[in-house]
C-alpha positions, 0 to 999 in steps of 0.5 A, spaced: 457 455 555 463 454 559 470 454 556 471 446 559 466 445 555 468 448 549 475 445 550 472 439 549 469 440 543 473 442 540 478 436 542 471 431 539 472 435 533 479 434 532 480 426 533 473 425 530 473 430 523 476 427 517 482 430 514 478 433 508 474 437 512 481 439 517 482 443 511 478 445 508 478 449 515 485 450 514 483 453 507 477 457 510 481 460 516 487 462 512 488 462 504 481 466 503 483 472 507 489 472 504 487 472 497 482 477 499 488 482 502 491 481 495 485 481 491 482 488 493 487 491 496 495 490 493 493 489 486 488 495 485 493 499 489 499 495 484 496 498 477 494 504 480 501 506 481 502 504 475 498 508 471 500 514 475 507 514 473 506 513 466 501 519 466 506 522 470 512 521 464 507 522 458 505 529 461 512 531 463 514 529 455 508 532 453 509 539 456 516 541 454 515 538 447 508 543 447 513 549 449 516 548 445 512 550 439 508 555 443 511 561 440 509 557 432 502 554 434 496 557 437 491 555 442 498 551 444 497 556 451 491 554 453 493 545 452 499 546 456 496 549 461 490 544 461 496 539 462 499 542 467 493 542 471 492 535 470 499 535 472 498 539 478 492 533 480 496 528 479 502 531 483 495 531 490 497 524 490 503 523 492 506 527 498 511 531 498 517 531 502 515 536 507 509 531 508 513 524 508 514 525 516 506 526 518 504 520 512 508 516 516 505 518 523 499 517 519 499 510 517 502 508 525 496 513 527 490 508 523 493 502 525 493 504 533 486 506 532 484 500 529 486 497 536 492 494 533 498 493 537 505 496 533 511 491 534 516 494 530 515 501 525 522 501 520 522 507 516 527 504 509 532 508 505 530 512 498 530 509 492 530 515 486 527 515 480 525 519 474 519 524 477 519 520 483 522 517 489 520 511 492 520 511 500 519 504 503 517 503 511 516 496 514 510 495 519 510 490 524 503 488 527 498 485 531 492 484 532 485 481 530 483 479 522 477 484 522 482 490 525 487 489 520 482 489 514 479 495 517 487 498 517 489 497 510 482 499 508 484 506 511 490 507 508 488 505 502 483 511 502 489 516 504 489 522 500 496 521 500 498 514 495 500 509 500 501 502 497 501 495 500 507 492 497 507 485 502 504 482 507 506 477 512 501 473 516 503 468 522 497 465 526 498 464 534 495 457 537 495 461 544 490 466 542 485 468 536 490 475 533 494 475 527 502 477 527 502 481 521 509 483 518 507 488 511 511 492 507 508 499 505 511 505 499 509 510 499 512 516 493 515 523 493 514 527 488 520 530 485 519 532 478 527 531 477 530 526 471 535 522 473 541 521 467 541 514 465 548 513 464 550 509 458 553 501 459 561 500 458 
């Protein structure tokens, strides 16, 4: 079919469609895959990250009170150290700061490979917390619907935790490829607290 032709249909449909059915399209085209990118892949990603820094507080508590008593308790040796490894397994997930750099250049690496054009990739400063850090980054690309979900579907199966906190997504009346601006975390384990400081 030649492309006059589509074009001319496309015009038919435009002036001979109700409004109901216009959005219907709208809503097809652009509100379900936006809830499918919250849906499967930043609320999953929000309550794992939410439980893991739980885990990782209530084992940390737990194992200096159980070293405590390990002089006094028997079998106390052997929890701690079940608790340590648990430790140790949650620790996997999140990169150390040696690592940081090549998640990064992970994360770049996924979205070139996925036929992604990368406009702009913004490293953003630290932000410390009790055990952890957090390291945000922007991430500006472009590309098709299809790429872009085959891209945070990769990042979400990176051994190291990355999460997507934001997304952004603008469409383009010259061509069919979604501008998508996205904001990324990922953590650094630090296993350092931090004082609280008490309110003047």
């Amino acid at each position: 079919m030649k492309l006059k032709t589509i074009i001319d249909k496309l015009k038919n449909w435009e002036q001979t469609s109700s409004r109901r059915e216009k959005v219907l399209l709208f809503i097809v085209t652009f509100i379900g895959p936006a809830f499918l990118f919250f849906k499967f892949y930043y609320e999953p990603a929000r309550n794992k990250i939410k439980i893991l820094q739980e885990d990782i507080k209530k084992l940390e508590l737990e194992i200096a009170k159980l070293e405590g008593f390990v002089k006094r308790e028997k079998g106390v040796e052997a929890q701690i150290k079940q608790r340590k490894l648990f430790l140790e397994e949650v620790k996997q997930i999140l990169p150390t700061e040696q690592e940081i750099p090549q998640l990064l250049k992970d994360v770049s690496m996924l979205a070139k490979r996925n036929g992604l054009e990368i406009l702009t990739f913004t490293p953003r400063g630290e932000e410390k917390r009790n055990y952890y850090n957090i390291i945000p980054f922007d991430l500006h690309i472009k590309g098709s619907f299809t790429n872009t979900l085959k891209f945070l579907n990769e990042v979400e199966r990176l051994a190291r935790l990355v999460k997507l906190n934001s997304l952004e997504i603008i469409t383009s009346e010259k061509d069919d490829k979604l501008t998508i601006k996205a904001n990324f975390i990922t953590y650094k384990y630090t296993g350092e607290v931090i004082e609280k400081r008490d309110n003047p």
